[in-house]
C-alpha positions as CSV (number, residue, x, y, z in Angstrom):
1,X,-21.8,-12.2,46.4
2,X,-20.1,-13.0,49.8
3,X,-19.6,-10.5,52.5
4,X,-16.1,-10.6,52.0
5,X,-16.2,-8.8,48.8
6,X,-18.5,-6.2,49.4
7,X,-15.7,-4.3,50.9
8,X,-13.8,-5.1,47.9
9,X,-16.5,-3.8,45.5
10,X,-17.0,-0.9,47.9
11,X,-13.2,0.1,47.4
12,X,-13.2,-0.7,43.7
13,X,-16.4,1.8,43.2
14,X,-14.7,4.5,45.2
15,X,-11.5,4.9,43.3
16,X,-12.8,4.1,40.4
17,X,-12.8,7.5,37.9
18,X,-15.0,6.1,35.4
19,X,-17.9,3.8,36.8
20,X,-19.1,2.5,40.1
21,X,-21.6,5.8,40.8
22,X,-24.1,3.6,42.5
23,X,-21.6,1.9,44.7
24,X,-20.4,5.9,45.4
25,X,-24.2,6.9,46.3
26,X,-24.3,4.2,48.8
27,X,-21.4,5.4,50.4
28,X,-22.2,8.9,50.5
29,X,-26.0,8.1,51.9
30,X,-24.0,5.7,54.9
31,X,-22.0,8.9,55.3
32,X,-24.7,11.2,55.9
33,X,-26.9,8.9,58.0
34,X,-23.8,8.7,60.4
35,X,-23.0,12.4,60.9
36,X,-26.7,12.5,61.3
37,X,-26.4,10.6,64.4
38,X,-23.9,12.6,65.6
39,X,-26.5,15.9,64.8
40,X,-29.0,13.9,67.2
41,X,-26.8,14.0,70.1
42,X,-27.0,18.1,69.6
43,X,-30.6,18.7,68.8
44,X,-32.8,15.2,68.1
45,X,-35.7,17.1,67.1
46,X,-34.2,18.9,64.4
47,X,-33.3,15.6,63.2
48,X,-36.9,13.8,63.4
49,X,-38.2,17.4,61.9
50,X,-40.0,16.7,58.2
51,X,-37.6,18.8,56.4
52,X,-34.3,17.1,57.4
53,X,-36.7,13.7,57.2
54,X,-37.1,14.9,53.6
55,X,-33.5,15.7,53.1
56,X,-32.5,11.7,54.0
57,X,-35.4,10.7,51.7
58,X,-34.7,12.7,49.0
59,X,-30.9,10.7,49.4
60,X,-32.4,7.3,49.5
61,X,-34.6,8.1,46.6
62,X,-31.4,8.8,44.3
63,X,-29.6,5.8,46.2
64,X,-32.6,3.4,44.8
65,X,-32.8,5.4,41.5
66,X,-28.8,4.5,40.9
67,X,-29.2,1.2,41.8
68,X,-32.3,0.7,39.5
69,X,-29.9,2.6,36.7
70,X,-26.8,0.8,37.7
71,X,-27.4,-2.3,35.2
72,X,-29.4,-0.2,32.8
73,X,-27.4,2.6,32.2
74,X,-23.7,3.0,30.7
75,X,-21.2,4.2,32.9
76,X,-20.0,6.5,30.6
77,X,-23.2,8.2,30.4
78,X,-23.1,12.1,31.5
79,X,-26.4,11.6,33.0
80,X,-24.4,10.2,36.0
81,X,-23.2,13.6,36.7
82,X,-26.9,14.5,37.4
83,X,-26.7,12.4,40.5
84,X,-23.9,13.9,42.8
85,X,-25.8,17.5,42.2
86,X,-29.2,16.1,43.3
87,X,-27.4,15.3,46.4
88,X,-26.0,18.5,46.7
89,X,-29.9,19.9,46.8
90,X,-30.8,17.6,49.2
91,X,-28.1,18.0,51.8
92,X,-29.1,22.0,51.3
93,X,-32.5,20.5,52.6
94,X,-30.1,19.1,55.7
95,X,-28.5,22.7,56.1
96,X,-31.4,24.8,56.4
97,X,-32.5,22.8,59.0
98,X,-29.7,23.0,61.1
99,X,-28.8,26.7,60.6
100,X,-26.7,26.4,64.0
101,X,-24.8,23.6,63.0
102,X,-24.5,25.2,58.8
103,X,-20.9,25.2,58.7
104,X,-20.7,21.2,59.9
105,X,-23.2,20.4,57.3
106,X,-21.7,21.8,54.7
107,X,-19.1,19.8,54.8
108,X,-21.6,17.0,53.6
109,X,-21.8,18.8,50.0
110,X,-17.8,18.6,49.6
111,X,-18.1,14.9,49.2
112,X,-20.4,14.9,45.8
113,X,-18.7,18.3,44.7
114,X,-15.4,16.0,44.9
115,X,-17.2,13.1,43.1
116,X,-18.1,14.9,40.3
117,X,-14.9,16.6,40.1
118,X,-13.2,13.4,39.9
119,X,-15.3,11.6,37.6
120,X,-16.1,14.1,34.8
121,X,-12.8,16.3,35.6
122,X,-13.3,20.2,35.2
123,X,-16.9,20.0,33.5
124,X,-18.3,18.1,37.0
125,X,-15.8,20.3,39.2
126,X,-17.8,23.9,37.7
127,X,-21.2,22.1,37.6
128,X,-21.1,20.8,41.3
129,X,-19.7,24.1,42.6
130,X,-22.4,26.1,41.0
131,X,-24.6,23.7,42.3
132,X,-23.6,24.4,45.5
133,X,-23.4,27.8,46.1
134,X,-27.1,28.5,44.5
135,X,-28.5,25.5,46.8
136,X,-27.4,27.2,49.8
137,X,-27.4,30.9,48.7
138,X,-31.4,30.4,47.5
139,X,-32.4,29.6,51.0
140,X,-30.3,32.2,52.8
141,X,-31.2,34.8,50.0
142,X,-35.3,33.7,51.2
143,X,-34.4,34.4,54.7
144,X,-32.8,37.8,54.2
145,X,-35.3,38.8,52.1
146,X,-36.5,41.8,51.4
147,X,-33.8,42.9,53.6
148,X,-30.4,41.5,51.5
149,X,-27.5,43.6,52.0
150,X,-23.8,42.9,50.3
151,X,-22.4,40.2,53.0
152,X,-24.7,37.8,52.0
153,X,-23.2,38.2,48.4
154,X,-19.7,38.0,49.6
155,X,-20.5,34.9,51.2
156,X,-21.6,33.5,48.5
157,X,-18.6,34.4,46.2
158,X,-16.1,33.4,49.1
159,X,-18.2,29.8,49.1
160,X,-18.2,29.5,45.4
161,X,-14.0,30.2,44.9
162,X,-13.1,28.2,47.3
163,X,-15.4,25.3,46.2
164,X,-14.1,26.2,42.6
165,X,-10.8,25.5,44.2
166,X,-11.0,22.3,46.1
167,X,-12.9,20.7,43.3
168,X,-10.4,22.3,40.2
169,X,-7.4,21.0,42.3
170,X,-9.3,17.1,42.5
171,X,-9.7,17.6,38.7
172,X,-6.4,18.9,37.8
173,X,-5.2,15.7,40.0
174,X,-7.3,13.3,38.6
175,X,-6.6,14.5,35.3
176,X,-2.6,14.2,35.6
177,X,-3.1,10.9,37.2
178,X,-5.2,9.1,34.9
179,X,-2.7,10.7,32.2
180,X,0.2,9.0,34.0
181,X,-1.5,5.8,34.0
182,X,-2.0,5.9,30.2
183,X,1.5,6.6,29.7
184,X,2.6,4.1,32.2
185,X,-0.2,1.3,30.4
186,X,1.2,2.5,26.8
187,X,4.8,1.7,28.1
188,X,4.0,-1.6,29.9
189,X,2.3,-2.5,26.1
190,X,5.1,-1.8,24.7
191,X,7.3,-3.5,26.8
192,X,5.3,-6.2,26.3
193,X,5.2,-6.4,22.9
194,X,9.1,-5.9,23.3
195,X,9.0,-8.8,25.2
196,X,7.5,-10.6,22.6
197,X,9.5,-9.9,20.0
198,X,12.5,-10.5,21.6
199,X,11.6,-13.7,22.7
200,X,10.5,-14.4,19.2
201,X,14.0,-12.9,17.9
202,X,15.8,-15.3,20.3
203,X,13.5,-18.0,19.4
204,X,14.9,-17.6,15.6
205,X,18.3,-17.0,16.7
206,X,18.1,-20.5,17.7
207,X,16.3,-22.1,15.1
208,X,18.9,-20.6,12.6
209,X,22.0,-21.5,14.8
210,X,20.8,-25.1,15.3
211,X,20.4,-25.2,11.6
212,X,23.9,-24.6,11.3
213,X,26.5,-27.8,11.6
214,X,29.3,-26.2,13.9
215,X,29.0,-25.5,17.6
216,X,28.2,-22.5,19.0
217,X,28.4,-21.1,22.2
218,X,27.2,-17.2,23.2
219,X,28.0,-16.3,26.6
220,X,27.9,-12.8,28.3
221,X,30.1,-10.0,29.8
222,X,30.3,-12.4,33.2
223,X,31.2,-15.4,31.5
224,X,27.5,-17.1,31.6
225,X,26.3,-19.4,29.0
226,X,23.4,-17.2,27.1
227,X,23.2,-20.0,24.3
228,X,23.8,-23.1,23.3
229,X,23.0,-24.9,20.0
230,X,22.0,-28.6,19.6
231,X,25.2,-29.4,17.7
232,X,27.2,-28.1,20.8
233,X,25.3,-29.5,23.3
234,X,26.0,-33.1,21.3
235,X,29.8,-32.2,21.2
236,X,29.6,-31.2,25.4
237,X,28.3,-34.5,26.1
238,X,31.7,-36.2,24.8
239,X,33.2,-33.7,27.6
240,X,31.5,-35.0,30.5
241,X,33.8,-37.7,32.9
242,X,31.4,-40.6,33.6
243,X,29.4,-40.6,36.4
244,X,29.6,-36.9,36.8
245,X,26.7,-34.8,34.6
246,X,27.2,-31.9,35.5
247,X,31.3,-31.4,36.5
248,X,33.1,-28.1,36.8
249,X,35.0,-26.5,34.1
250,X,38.2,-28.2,35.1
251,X,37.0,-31.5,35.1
252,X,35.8,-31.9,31.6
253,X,37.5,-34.0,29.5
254,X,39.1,-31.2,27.0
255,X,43.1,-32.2,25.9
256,X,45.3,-31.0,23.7
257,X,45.1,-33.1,19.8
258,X,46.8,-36.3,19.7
259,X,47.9,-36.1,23.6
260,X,46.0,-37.3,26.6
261,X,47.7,-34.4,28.1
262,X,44.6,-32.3,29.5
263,X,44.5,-28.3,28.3
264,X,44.8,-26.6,31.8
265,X,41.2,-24.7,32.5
266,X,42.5,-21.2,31.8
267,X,43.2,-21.9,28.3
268,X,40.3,-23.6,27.1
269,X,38.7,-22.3,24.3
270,X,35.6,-20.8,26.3
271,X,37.8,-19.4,29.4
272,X,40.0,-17.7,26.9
273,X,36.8,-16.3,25.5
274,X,35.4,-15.0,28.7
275,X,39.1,-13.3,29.9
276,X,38.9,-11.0,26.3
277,X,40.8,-13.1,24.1
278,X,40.2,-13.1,20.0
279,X,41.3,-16.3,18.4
280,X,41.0,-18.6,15.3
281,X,41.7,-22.4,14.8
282,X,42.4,-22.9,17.9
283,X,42.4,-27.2,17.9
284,X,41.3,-29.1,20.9
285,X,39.8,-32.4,21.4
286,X,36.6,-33.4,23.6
287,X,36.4,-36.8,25.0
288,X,38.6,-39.6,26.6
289,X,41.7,-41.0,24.5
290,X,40.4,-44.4,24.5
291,X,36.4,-44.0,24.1
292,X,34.1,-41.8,22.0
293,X,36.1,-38.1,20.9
294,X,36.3,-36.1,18.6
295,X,38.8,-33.1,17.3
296,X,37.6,-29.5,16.9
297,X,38.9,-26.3,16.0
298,X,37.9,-23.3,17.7
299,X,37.4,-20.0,17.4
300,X,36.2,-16.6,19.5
301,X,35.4,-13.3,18.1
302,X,34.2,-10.6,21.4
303,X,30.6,-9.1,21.0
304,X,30.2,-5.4,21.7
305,X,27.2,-3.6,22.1
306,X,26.0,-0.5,20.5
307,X,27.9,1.8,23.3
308,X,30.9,0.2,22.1
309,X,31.3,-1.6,25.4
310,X,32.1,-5.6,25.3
311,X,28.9,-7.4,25.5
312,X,30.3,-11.2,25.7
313,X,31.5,-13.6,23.6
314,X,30.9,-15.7,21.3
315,X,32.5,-19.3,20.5
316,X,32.6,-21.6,17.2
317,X,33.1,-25.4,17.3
318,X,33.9,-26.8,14.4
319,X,34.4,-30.6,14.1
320,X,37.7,-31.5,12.0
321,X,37.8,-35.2,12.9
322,X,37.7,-37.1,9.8
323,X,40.5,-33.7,8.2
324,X,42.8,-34.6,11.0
325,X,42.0,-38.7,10.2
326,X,42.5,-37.9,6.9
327,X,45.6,-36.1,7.0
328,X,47.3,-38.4,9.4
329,X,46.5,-41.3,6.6
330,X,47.9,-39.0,4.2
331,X,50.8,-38.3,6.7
332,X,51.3,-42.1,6.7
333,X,51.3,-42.8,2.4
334,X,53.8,-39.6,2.2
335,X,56.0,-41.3,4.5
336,X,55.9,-44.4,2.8
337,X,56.9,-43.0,-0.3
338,X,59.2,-41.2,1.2
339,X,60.9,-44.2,2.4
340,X,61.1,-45.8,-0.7
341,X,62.4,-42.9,-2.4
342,X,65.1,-43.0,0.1
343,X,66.4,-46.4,-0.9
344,X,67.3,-46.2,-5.2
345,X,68.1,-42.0,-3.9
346,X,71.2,-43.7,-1.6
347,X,71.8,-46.4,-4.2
348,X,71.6,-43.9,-7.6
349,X,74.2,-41.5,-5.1
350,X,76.5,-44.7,-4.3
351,X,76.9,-45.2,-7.7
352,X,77.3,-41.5,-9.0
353,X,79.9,-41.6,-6.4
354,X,81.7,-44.7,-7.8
355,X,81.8,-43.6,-11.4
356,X,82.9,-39.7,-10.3
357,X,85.9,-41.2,-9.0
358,X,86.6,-42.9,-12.2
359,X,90.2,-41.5,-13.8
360,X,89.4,-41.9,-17.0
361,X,85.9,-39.6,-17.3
362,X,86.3,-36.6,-19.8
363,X,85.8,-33.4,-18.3
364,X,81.9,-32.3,-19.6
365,X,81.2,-36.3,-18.4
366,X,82.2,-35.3,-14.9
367,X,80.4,-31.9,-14.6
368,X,77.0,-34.0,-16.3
369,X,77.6,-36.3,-13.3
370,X,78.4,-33.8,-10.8
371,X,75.5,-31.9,-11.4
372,X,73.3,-35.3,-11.1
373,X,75.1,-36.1,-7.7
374,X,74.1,-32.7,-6.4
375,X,70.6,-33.3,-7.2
376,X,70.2,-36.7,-6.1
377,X,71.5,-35.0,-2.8
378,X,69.3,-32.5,-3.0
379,X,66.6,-34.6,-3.1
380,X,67.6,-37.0,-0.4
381,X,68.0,-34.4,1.8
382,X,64.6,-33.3,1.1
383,X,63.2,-36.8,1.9
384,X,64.9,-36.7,4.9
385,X,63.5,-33.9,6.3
386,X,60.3,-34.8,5.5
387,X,60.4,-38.3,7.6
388,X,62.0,-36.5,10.3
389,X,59.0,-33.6,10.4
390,X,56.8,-37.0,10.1
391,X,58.3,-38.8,12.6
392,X,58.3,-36.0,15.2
393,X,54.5,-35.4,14.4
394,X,53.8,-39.0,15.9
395,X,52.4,-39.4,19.1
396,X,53.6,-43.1,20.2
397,X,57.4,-41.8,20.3
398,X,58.1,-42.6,23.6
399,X,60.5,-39.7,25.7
400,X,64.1,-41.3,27.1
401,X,63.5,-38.6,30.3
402,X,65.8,-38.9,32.9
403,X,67.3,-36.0,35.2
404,X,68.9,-33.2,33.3
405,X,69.8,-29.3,34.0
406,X,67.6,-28.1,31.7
407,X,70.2,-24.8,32.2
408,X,73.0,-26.9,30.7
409,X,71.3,-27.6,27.6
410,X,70.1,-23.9,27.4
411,X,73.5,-23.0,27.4
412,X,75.0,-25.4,24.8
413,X,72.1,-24.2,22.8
414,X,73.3,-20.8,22.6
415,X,76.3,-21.9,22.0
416,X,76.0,-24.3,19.3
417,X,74.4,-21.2,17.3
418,X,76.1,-18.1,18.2
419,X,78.4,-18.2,15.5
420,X,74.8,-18.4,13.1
421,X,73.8,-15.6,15.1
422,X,77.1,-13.3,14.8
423,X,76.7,-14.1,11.2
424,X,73.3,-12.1,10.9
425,X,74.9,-9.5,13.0
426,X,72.3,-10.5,15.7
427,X,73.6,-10.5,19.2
428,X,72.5,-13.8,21.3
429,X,72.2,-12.8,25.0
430,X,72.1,-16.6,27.4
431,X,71.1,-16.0,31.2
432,X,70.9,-19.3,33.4
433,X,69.2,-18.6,36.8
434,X,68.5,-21.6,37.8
435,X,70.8,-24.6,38.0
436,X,67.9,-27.2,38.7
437,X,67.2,-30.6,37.2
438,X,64.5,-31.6,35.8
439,X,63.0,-35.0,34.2
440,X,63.3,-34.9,30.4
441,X,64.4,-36.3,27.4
442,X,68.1,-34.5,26.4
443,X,67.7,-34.8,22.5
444,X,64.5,-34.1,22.2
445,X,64.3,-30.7,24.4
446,X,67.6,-29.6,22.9
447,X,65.5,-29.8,19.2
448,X,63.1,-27.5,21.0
449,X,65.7,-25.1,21.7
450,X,67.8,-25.2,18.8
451,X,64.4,-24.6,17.0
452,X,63.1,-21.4,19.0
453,X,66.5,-20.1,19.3
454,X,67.1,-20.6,15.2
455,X,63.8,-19.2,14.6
456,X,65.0,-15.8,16.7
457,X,68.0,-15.7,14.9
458,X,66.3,-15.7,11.5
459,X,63.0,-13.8,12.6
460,X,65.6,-10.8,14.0
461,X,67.3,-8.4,11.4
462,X,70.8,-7.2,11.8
463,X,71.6,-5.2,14.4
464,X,68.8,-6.7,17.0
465,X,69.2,-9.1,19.5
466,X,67.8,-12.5,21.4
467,X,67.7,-13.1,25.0
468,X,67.3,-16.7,26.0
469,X,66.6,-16.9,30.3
470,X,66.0,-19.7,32.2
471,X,64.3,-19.5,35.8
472,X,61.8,-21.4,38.1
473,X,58.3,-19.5,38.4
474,X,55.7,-20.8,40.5
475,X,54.9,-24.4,39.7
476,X,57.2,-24.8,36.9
477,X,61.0,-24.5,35.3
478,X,60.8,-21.6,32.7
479,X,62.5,-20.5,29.5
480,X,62.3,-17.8,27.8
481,X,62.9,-16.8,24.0
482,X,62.9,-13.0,23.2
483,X,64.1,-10.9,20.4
484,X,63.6,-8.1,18.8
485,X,62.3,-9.3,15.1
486,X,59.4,-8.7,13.0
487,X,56.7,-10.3,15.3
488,X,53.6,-11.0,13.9
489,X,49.6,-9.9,14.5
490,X,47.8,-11.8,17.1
491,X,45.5,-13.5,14.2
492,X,48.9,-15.3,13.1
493,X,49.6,-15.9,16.8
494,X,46.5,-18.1,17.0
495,X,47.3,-20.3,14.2
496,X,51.1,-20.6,14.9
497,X,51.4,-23.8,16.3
498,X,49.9,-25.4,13.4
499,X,51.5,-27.4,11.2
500,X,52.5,-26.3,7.5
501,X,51.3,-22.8,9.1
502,X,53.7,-19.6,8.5
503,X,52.9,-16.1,8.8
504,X,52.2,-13.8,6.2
505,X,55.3,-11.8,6.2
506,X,57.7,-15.0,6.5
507,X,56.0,-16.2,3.5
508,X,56.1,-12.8,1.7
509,X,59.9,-12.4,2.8
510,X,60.6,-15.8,1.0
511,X,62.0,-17.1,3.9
512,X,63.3,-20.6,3.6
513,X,61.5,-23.4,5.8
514,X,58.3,-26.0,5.7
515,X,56.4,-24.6,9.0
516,X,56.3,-27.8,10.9
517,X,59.2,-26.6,13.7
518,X,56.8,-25.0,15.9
519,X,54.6,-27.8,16.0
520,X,57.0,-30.3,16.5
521,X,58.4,-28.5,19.2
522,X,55.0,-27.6,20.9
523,X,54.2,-32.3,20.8
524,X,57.2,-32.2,22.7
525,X,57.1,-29.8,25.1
526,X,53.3,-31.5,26.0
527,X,54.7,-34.7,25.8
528,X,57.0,-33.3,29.1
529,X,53.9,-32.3,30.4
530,X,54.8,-28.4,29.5
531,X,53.4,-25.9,27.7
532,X,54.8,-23.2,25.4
533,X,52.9,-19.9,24.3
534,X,53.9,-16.9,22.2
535,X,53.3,-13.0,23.1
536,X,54.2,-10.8,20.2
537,X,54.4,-7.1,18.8
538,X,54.2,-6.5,14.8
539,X,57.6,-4.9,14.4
540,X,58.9,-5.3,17.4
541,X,59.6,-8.6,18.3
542,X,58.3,-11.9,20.0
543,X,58.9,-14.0,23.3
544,X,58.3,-18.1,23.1
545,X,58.1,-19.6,27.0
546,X,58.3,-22.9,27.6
547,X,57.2,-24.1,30.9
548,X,57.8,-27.7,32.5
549,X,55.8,-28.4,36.0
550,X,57.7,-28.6,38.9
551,X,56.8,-31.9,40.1
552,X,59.4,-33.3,37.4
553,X,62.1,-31.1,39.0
554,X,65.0,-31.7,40.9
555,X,67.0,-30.0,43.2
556,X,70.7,-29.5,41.7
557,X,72.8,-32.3,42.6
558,X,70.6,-34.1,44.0
């Protein structure tokens, strides 16, 4: 052992309630010899007298004796208690002999009275006080003798209660303390074990969610990434720019479908997440237009803990690549059909027409024929609208932009279908604040109108009404759609842009249309560089906005 940890092994004796007694014994005996050369200064011969000689002997004696027991003897061991009380008797020894000094070496005796109080609780605390008072009452009582009057008993009970005291107090203390420290070792085991098993829990957790073949993302209240599962991580990699690993949010490579127009940061799929939203097939695509990507569908549901307070969020990934490949080749073989339907539909009408203007036809003849033509025309018209939906839904359909007042065609818009909208008994409200030009492609912009204004007007029941506003915000040239129709639940909200998608009650309410407007109109308002969004109320209406960025606008007549 080095010098340097005797101190250590000192300190570690001392405070130690359940072993180190011959590392206390050595401390007490260091303690006695030094007060004892402070007794020398006051009398040196009672010092070097044989009885106070036989008191320090009688101390190393037990200080050799508990070393020679320290290896040999459990710590546990209630003979232990056996050795503060012997040195209780021997500083007696020490007392007598300085009867002057009596009260100073008295104080000697506190120190084992306290050591067995501490280390065998009240049991020690009684033992060592007893101890005590009959050490120093027998020799006083031999002095007095036969002479003993009541003082000498008084003493004695006065040195006994507050001995009982000190030492009960150390006990009680000790007691409470070593009782705290089990509680606070039972709760850092437990913690411990919590530990464990929660890191074993989250260990699972991702075992099972890298089992699964989506994407998922789990971050918490503050928008941090918690988790992330190897099929995600795979898919993030698309969305890292080259030559930067580890870019912010509004540098990865996340655009809308079919459009190398990027989706601004605030609504990415994650952001959205983080600011509270709830959504479902939300479709984005990772990756550049011309290298490795792929298209995914997202969705967010919020996680709330068990106070009922939002926790985070979590965020599904689900690849729909090869459905959206698919279903643009099926796109592609409908419109070829289509098309050749289109030619012996035009030819089988030509020639309907050519015989129904035929004098000599007999009456049930021309209704046979008239209800063919009707049919025929039906029909055409139906593949019509389906290679217009199909050709809108292309992306290589280059815009004719040039400068327009994007008021202008807001207003003929309105126009064009108020008398639609007077029919429903709908009143159609058109507010232009904003006489500015903007880059875009007149046809094209005017289908998006027609189409959210139409919508309004069928959406709203008699006796409602539509607002349509145009005004510049900051950054962009906004209009607004607003009525006062059924709306729809924020689940439908999510999924409205789709194509082929329509709402539950639209569907319920047989109301006519294929659900590819919305769609179409939302590939060309990002084809402008726009972007259009829906708020809605079940039952009490909805607002479209379509915003185009400033930097295609220009001042009015310029």
């Amino acid at each position: 052992m080095s010098f340097s940890t005797v101190p250590r092994a000192l300190y570690r004796a001392l405070t130690s309630p359940h072993d180190g007694h011959a590392g206390k014994q050595v401390v007490f005996l260091g303690y006695v010899i030094g007060i004892s050369f402070l007794l020398a200064a006051v009398d040196l011969q009672l010092v070097l007298s044989p009885e106070y000689l036989l008191g320090i002997a009688a101390l190393t004696a037990l200080t050799a004796v508990a070393g020679f027991l320290r290896p040999r003897l459990k710590s546990t061991s209630n003979l232990w208690m056996t050795l503060p009380i012997a040195d209780i008797l021997a500083v007696a020894l020490l007392r007598d002999v300085f009867r002057v000094e009596a009260a100073t070496v008295t104080l000697l005796s506190f120190a084992p009275v306290l050591w067995a109080a501490y280390c065998w609780r009240y049991v020690g605390a009684v033992r060592a006080s007893l101890a005590l008072t009959l050490s120093f009452a027998a020799s006083t009582t031999i002095r007095e003798l036969p002479a003993i009057d009541g003082t000498v008993l008084v003493r004695c009970a006065i040195l006994l209660l507050a001995t009982l005291q000190v030492s009960l107090l150390v006990a009680l203390a000790t007691t409470r303390a070593t009782q705290e420290r089990a509680r606070s070792e039972k709760a850092l085991r437990e913690r411990t074990e919590l530990l464990h098993t929660t890191t074993g829990q989250k260990q699972l957790l991702q075992n099972v969610i890298d089992s699964l073949s989506v994407g998922i993302v789990i971050v918490d209240k503050d928008g941090h990434d918690v988790l992330m599962n190897s099929v995600q991580k795979k898919l993030h990699v698309l969305a890292v720019p080259e030559g930067d690993p580890d870019p912010p949010e509004d540098r990865l490579l996340v655009r809308y479908p079919e459009s190398s127009t990027p989706i601004p940061p605030d609504s990415r799929p994650v952001r959205r997440a983080v600011e509270r939203e709830t959504f479902t097939n939300y479709v984005v695509a990772l990756g550049p237009v011309s290298g490795p990507n792929r298209t995914l569908t997202t969705s967010a549901r919020q996680i709330v803990d068990v106070n009922g307070a939002r926790d985070g969020a979590v965020i599904v990934f689900s690849d729909v690549t090869d459905f959206v490949d698919g279903a643009r080749r099926q796109q592609q073989r409908t419109a070829n059909v289509s098309h050749e339907m289109r030619t012996p539909l035009t030819s089988i009408l030509g020639y309907l027409d050519l015989t129904l203007e035929s004098p000599d036809l007999d009456t049930q003849t021309r209704n046979y024929l008239e209800v063919a033509d009707r049919n025929a025309e039906q029909m055409l018209n139906y593949v019509e609208d389906l290679l217009s939906g199909l050709a809108e839904a292309r992306e290589d359909r280059a815009l004719d932009a040039r400068p327009t007042p994007l008021g202008i065609l807001v207003r003929d818009a309105c126009e064009a279908l108020l008398p639609r909208a007077a029919g429903g008994e709908v009143e159609l409200r058109c507010t232009i604040e904003s006489e500015a030009s903007i880059l875009l492609d007149p046809p094209r912009m005017t289908q998006v109108l027609n189409n959210l204004i139409s919508n309004a007007i069928k959406y709203t029941l008699p006796g409602g009404s539509i607002d349509v506003r145009v005004h510049e915000v900051p950054g962009a040239l906004e209009v607004q759609v607003s009525d006062t129709g059924i709306g729809m639940a924020p689940d439908e909200q999510a999924n409205l842009f789709m194509e082929y998608y329509r709402t539950s009650a639209v569907a319920e309410g047989h109301i006519p249309g294929y659900g590819l407007g919305l769609s179409i109109a939302q590939r060309i308002v990002r084809a402008h560089g726009g972007q259009i969004s829906v708020r809605s109320t079940e039952g009490k209406g909805s607002t479209f906005t379509v915003q185009l960025p400033r930097e295609n606008l220009f001042l009015a007549g310029a």
